[in-house]
C-alpha positions as CSV (number, residue, x, y, z in Angstrom):
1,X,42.0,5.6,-87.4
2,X,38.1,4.9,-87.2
3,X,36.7,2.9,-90.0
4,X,35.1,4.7,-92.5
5,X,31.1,4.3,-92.2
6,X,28.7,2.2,-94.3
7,X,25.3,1.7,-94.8
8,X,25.3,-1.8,-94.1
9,X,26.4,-0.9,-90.9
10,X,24.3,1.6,-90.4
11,X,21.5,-0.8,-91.3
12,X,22.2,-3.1,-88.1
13,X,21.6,-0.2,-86.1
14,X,18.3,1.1,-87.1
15,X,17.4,-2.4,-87.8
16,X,17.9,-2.8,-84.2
17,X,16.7,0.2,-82.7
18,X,13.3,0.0,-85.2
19,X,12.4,-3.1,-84.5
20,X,13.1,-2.3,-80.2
21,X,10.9,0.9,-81.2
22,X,8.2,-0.8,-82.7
23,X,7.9,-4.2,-80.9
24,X,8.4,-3.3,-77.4
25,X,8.3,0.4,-76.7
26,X,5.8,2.0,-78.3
27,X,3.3,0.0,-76.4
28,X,2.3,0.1,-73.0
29,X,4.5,-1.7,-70.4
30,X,3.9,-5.0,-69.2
31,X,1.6,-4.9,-65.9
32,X,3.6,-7.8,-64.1
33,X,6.6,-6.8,-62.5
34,X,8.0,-10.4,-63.7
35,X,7.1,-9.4,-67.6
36,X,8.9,-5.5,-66.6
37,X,11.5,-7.3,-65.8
38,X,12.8,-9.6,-68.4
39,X,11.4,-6.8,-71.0
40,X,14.2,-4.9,-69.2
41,X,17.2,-7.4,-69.8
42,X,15.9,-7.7,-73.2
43,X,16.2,-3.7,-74.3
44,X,19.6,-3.9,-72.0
45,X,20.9,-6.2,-74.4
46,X,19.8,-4.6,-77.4
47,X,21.5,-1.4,-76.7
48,X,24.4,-3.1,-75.8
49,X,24.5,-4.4,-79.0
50,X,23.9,-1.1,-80.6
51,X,26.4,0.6,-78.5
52,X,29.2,-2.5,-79.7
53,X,28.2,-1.3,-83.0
54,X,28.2,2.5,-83.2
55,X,31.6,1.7,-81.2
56,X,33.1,0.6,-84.4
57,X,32.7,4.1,-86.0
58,X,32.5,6.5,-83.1
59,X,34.6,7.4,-80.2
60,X,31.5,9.0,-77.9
61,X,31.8,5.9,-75.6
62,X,35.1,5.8,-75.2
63,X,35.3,9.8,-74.7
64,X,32.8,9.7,-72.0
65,X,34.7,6.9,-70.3
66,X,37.9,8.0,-70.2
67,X,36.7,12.1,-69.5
68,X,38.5,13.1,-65.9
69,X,38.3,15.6,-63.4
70,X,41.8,16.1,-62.4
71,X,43.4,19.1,-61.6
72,X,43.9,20.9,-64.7
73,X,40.4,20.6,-66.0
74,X,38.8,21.7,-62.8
75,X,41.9,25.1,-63.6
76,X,40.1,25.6,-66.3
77,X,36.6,25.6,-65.1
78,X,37.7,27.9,-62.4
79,X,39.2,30.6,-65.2
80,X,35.7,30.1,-67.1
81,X,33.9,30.6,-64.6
82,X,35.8,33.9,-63.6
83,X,35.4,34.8,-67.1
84,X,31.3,34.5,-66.9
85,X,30.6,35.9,-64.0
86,X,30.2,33.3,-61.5
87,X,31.4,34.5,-58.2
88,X,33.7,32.8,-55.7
89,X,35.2,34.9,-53.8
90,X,38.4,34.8,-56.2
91,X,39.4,31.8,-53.9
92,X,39.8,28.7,-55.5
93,X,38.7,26.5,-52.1
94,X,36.0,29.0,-50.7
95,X,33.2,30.0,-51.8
96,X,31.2,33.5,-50.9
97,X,28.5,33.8,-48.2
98,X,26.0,34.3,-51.3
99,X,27.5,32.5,-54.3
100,X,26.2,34.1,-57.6
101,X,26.3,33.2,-60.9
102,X,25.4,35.5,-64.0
103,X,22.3,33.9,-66.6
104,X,24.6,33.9,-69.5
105,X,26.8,31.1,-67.6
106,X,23.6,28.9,-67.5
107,X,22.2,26.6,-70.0
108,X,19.1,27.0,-69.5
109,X,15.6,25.7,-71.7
110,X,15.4,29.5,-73.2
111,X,18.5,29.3,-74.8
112,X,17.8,25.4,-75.9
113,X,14.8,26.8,-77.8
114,X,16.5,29.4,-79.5
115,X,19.6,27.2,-80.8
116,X,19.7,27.0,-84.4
117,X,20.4,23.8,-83.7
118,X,17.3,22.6,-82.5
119,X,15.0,24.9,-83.3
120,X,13.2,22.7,-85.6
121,X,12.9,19.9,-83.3
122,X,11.4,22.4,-80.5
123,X,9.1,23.4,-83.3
124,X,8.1,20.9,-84.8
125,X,8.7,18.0,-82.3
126,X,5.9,17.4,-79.5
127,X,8.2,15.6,-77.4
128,X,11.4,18.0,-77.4
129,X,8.7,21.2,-77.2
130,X,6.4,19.5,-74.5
131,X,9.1,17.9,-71.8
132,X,11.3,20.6,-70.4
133,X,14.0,18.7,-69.5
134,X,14.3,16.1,-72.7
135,X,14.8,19.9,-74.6
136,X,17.4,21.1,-72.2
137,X,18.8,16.9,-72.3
138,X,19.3,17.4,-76.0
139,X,20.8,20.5,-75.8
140,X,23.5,19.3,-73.6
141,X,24.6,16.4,-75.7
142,X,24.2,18.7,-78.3
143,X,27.2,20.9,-76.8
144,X,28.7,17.7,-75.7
145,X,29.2,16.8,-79.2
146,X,30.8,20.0,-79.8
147,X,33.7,19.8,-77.8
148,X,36.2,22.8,-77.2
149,X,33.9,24.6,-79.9
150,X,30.8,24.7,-77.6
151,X,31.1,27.9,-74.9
152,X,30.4,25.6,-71.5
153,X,33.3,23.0,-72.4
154,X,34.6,24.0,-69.6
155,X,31.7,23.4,-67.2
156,X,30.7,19.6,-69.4
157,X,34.3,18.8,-69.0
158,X,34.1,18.4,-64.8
159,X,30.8,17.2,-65.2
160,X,30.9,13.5,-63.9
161,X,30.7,10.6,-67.0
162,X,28.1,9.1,-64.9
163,X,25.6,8.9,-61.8
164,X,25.0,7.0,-58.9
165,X,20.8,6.9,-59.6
166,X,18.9,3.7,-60.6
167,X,19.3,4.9,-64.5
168,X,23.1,3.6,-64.0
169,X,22.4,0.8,-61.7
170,X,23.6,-2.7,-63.1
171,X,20.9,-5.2,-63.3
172,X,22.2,-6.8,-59.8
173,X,22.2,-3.4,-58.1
174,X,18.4,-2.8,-59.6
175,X,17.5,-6.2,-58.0
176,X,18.7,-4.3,-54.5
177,X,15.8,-2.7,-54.8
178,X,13.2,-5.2,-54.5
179,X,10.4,-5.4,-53.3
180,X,10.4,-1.6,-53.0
181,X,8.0,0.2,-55.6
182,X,10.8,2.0,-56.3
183,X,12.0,-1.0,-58.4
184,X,9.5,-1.0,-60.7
185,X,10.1,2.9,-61.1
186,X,13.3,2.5,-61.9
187,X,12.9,0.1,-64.3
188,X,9.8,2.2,-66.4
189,X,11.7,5.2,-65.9
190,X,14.7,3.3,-67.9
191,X,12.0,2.3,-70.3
192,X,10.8,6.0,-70.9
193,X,14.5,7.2,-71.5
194,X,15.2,3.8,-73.6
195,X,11.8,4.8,-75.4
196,X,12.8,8.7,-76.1
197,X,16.4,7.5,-77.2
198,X,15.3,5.0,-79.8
199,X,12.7,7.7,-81.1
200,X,15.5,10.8,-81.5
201,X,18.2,8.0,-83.1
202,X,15.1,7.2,-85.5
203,X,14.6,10.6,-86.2
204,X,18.3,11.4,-87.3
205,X,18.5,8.6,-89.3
206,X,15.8,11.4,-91.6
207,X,19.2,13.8,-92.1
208,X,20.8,10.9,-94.6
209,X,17.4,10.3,-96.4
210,X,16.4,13.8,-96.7
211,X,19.9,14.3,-98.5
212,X,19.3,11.8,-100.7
213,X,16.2,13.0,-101.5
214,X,17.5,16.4,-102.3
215,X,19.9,14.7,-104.8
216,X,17.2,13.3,-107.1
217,X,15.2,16.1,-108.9
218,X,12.2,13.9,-108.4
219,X,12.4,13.7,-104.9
220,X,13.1,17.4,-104.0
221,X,11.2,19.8,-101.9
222,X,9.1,16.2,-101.5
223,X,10.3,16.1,-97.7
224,X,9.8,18.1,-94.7
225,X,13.6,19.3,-93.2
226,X,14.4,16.8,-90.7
227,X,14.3,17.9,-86.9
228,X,17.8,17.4,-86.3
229,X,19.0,18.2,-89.7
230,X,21.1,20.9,-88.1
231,X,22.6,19.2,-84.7
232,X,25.5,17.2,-84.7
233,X,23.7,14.4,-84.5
234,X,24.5,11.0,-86.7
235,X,22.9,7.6,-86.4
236,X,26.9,6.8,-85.2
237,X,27.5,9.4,-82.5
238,X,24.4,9.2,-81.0
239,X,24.3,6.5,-78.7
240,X,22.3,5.3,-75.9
241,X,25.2,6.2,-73.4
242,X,25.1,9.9,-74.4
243,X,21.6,10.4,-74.2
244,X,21.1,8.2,-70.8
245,X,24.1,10.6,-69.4
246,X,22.4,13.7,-70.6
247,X,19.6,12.7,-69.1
248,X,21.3,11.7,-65.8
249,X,23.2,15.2,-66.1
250,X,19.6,17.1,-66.1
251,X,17.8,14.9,-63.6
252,X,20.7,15.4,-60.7
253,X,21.6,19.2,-61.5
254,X,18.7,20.5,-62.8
255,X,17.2,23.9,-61.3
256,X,14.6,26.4,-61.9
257,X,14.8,30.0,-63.3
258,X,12.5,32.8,-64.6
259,X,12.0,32.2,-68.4
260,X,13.0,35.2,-70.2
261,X,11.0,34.8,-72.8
262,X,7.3,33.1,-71.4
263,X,4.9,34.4,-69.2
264,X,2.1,32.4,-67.3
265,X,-2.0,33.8,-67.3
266,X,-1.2,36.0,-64.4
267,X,2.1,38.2,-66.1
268,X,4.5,36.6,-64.2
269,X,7.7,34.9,-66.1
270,X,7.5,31.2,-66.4
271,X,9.9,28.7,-64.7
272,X,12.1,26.7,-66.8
273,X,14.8,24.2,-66.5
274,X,18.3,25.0,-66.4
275,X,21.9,23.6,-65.6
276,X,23.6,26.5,-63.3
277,X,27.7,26.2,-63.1
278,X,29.4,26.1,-60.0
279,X,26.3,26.7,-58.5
280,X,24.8,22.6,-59.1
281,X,27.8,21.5,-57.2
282,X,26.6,22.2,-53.2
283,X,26.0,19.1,-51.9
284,X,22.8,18.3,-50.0
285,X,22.1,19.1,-46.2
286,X,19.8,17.1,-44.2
287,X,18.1,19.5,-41.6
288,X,15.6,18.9,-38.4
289,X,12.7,22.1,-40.6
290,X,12.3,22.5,-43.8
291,X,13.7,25.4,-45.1
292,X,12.4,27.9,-47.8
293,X,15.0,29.7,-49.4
294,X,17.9,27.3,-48.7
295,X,17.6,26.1,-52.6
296,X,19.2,27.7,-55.6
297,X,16.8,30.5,-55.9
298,X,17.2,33.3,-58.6
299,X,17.8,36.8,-57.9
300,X,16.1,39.3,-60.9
301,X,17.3,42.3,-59.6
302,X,20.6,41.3,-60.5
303,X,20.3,38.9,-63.3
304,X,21.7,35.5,-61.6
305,X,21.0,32.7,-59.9
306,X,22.1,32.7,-56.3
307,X,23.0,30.0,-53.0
308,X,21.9,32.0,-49.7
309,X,23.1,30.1,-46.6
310,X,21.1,29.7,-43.9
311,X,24.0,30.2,-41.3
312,X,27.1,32.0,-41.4
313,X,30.2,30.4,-42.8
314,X,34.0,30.4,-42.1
315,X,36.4,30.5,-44.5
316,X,36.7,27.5,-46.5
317,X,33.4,25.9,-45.2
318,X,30.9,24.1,-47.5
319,X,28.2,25.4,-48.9
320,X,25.2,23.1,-48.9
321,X,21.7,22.9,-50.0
322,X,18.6,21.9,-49.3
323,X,17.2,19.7,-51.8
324,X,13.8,19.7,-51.2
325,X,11.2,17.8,-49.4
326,X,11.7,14.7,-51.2
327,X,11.0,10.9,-49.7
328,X,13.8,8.3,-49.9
329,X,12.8,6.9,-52.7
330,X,12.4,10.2,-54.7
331,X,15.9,11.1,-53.6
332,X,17.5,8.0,-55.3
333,X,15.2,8.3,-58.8
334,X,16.6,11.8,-58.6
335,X,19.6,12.4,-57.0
336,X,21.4,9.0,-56.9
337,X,21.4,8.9,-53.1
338,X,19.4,8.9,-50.1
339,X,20.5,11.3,-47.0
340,X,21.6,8.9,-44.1
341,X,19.9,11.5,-41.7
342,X,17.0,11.7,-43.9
343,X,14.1,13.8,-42.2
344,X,9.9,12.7,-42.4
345,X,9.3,13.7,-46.0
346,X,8.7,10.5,-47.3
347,X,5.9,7.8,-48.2
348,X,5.1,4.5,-49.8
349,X,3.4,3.7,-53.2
350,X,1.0,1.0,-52.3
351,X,-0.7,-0.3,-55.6
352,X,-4.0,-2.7,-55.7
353,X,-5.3,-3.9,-58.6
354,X,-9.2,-5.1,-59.2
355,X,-8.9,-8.3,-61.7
356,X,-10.3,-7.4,-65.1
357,X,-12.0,-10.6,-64.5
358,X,-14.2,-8.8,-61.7
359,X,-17.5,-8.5,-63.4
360,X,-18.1,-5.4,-60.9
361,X,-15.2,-3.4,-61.4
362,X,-16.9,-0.5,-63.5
363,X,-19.4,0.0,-60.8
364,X,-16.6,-0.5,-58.2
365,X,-14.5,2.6,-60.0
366,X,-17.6,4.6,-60.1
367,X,-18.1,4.2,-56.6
368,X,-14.3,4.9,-56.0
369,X,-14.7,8.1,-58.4
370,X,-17.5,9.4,-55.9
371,X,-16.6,8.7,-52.4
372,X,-12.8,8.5,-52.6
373,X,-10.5,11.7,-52.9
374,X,-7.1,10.3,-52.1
375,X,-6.9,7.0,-54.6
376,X,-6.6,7.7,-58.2
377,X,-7.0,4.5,-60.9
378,X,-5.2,3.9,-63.6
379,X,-6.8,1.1,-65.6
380,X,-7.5,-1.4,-62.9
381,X,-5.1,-0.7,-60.9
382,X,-5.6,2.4,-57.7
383,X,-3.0,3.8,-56.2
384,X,-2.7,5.8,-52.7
385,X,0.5,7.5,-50.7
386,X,0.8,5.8,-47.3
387,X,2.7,8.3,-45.0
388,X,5.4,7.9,-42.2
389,X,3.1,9.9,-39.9
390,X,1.9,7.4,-36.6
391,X,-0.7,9.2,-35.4
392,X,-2.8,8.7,-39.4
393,X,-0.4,7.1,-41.9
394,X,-2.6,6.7,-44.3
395,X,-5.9,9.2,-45.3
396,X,-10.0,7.5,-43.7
397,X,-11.2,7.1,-47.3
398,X,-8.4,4.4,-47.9
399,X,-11.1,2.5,-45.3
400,X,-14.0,3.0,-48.1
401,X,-12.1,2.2,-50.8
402,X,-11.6,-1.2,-48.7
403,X,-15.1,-1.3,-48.4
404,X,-16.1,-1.3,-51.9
405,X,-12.8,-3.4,-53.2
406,X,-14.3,-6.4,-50.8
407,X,-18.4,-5.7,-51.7
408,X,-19.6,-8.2,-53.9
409,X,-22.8,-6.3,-55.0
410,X,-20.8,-2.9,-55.6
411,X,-23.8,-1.0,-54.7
412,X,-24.3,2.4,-52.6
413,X,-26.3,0.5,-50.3
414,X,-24.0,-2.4,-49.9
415,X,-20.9,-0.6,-49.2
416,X,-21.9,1.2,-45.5
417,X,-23.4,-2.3,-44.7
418,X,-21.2,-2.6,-40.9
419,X,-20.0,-6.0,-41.7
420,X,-18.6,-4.7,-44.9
421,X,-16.5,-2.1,-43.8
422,X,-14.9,-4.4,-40.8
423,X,-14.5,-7.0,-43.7
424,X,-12.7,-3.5,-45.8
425,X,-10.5,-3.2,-42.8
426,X,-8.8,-6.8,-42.3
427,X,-8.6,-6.5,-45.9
428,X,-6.2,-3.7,-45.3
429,X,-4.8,-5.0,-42.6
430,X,-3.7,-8.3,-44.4
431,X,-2.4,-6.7,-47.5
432,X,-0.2,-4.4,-44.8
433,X,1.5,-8.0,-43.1
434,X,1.8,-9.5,-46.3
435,X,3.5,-6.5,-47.6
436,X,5.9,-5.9,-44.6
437,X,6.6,-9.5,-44.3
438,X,8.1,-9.5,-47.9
439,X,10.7,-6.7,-47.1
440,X,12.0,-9.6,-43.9
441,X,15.8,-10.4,-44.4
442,X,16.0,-8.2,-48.3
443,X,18.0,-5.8,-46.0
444,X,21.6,-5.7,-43.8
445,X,20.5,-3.4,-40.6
446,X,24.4,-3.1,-40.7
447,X,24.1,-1.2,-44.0
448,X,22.0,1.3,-43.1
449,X,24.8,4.2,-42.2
450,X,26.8,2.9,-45.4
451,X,27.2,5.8,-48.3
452,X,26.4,4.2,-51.6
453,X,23.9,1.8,-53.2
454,X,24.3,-0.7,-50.6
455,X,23.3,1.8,-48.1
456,X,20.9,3.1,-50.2
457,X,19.1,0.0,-50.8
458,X,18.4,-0.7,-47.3
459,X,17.4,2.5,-45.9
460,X,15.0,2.4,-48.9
461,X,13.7,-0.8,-47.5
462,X,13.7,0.2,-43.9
463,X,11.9,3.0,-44.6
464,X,9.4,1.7,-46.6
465,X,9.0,-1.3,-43.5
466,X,8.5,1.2,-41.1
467,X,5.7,3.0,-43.0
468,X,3.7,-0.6,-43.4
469,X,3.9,-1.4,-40.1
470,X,2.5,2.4,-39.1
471,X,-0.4,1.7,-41.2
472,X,-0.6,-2.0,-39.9
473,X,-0.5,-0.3,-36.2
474,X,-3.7,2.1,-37.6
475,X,-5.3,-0.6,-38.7
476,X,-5.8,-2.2,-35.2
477,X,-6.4,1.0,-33.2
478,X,-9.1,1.8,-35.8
479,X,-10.4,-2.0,-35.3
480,X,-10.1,-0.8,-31.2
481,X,-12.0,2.1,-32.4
482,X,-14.6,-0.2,-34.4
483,X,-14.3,2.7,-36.8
């Protein structure tokens, strides 16, 4: 039997998770990707630690590690499934030409915002009401939390206890990564979910005070109704596990259906967020166009979401999907894996920063601001999309943005000065060798064809190589060019 809860206990935690809140994430995010990191091992170790702790009181860990899909809960899912409508072709090993399944077998954002038990945090909340799929998160691990008594415990139960996308990554497979950009992604997008988490435990730990405030006569009617005073929520149960897999859940299933509720300016219904049964199980399919209706699309006529293939299917064939158009890297933040026949959807993030010490740099982002559509600033740092397209991997106004990063005066005048712009270009040009020469031996050829984060990691890099020495190549044939 679990030891009984106390406050000093409880303490530790928020002691933990306030002083993580209030010290490290609720400012901005180191600029060095040095600092990222070892900010990174640091709020690792503290949710570790708070994890270790709720441990003592709470079995969420322990039930999300040991959860199975073997065959008797995958039985199950089947007869719930048949029970809500979600067609199959009353086959437990095929599936239908056009797979179905009915809106009340989804969990969808609608139904998030109408629970009782979060109503007040959709409400009142601006995070929960203003990021789709933290609301729709939160309802998961709300239902989660509720076992046999929630209505899809059958469809959480085959859901996996974890996710092969950099959210899950050790902190060796995360240094696979480098020196993709996609490294420092993964690490802010663990800092955002870090961030949210700390913010929700900090705002259950209100339920406990609020019903001490209710005890004292003084005190009552003093304090507004806590946002999760209703969810099954407690500073123990909560834990960083639970909301990361919720999140992990949402981010590789999610899906997009009519709102039944919302309309946008021009009448038409809204699209919102939901997690579609059965349905969120076709794998992906890598194919030479890009199709249009191969995705999960939803079908109003008859009130569900369908899978349409693209080609007929024998009997006991898979039904796959199309993803989307998606690059590598965006494929691994989102889906925990990059197709090994991955098609020419994808890009590189190149960043360069102007010092703050660079007396010009206002004048230099004004200049950007009006003679450069494709590079957008944030702080002192511009950013631009470099493409795997030979024949112009990167857009011409990366060539003034050159220009005025390398003028000294920072002038209208200066910056169409001949000698400028050819300075602009080996500017490019260099940064391009430098960058490609860093990605030299940080991938194994060999592992290119492998399936998992090995394989991963270096057709990340590969890619990424390939795109730099495209825009490399259109650097010199533009110097040919003397454009």
């Amino acid at each position: 039997m679990a030891p009984t809860p106390d406050g000093e206990l409880e303490d530790q935690i928020l002691g933990k998770i306030a002083t993580l809140f209030e010290q490290t994430l609720s400012r901005p995010p180191p600029s060095s990707i040095v600092d990222l990191w070892k900010e990174h091992s640091a709020i690792r170790r503290i949710l570790d630690e708070v994890s270790s702790l709720q441990a003592r009181v709470s079995d969420t860990d322990k039930r999300l590690s040991d959860s199975v899909r073997d065959a008797e809960v995958i039985k199950k899912f089947m007869a719930w499934a048949d029970g809500v409508e979600v067609a199959r072709n009353n086959n437990d090993s095929k599936w239908s030409h056009r797979c179905p399944c009915s809106r009340h077998a989804m969990m969808t954002l609608d139904l998030a915002k109408k629970s009782s038990l979060l109503k007040k945090a959709f409400e009142r909340d601006p995070i929960v009401s203003g990021m789709d799929n933290v609301g729709l998160a939160l309802f998961l691990a709300v239902h989660w939390l509720q076992n046999e008594k929630s209505k899809w415990h059958s469809y959480i139960s085959i859901l996996p206890n974890s996710f092969p996308t950099p959210l899950f990554y050790t902190e060796e497979q995360l240094l696979q990564l480098k020196p993709s950009p996609i490294f420092e992604e993964a690490l802010t997008f663990y800092r955002t979910i870090a961030r949210q988490f700390c913010y929700f435990l900090l705002a259950v730990a209100k339920n406990k005070i609020y019903e001490s405030a209710q005890r004292r006569k003084d005190a009552r009617n003093t304090m507004d109704v806590p946002i999760f005073y209703n969810a099954p929520f407690t500073v123990y149960n909560f834990t960083p596990r639970l909301y990361f897999w919720s999140v992990g859940t949402v981010t590789t299933r999610v899906n997009m259906v009519p709102s039944e509720n919302g309309s946008g300016d021009d009448g038409k219904a809204i699209m919102i967020p939901a997690l579609i049964p059965l349905l969120d199980m076709a794998n992906h399919e890598s194919v030479v166009t890009d199709p249009v209706d191969d995705l999960v699309c939803y079908a109003p006529a008859d009130e569900c979401a369908v899978i349409t293939s693209h080609c007929d299917l024998e009997a006991g064939k898979e039904v796959t999907i199309f993803y989307g158009c998606r690059s590598k890297g965006e494929h691994l933040i989102h889906n925990g894996f990059i197709p090994i026949n991955h098609q020419k959807q994808d890009f590189f993030k190149l960043k360069i920063g102007i010092p703050k010490s660079d007396k010009t740099l206002e004048a230099k982002k004004k200049l950007i601001e009006k003679y450069v559509q494709n590079v957008y600033c944030t702080g002192n740092i511009f950013h631009v999309d470099l493409y795997n397209y030979p024949e112009q991997p990167f857009p011409l106004d990366l060539l003034m943005f050159a220009a005025i990063f390398v003028c000294p005066e920072a002038t209208d005048a200066a910056i169409t000065k001949p000698e400028i712009r050819k300075k602009g270009l080996e500017f490019l040009k260099t940064r391009f060798s430098l960058l490609k020469r860093s990605y030299e031996a940080s991938f194994d050829a060999l592992k290119l064809t492998q399936v998992g984060i090995d394989g991963d990691a270096a057709r990340l890099k590969a890619g990424e190589s390939e795109i730099l020495q495209m825009a490399l190549t259109y650097c010199e044939k533009l110097e040919k060019q003397n454009i």
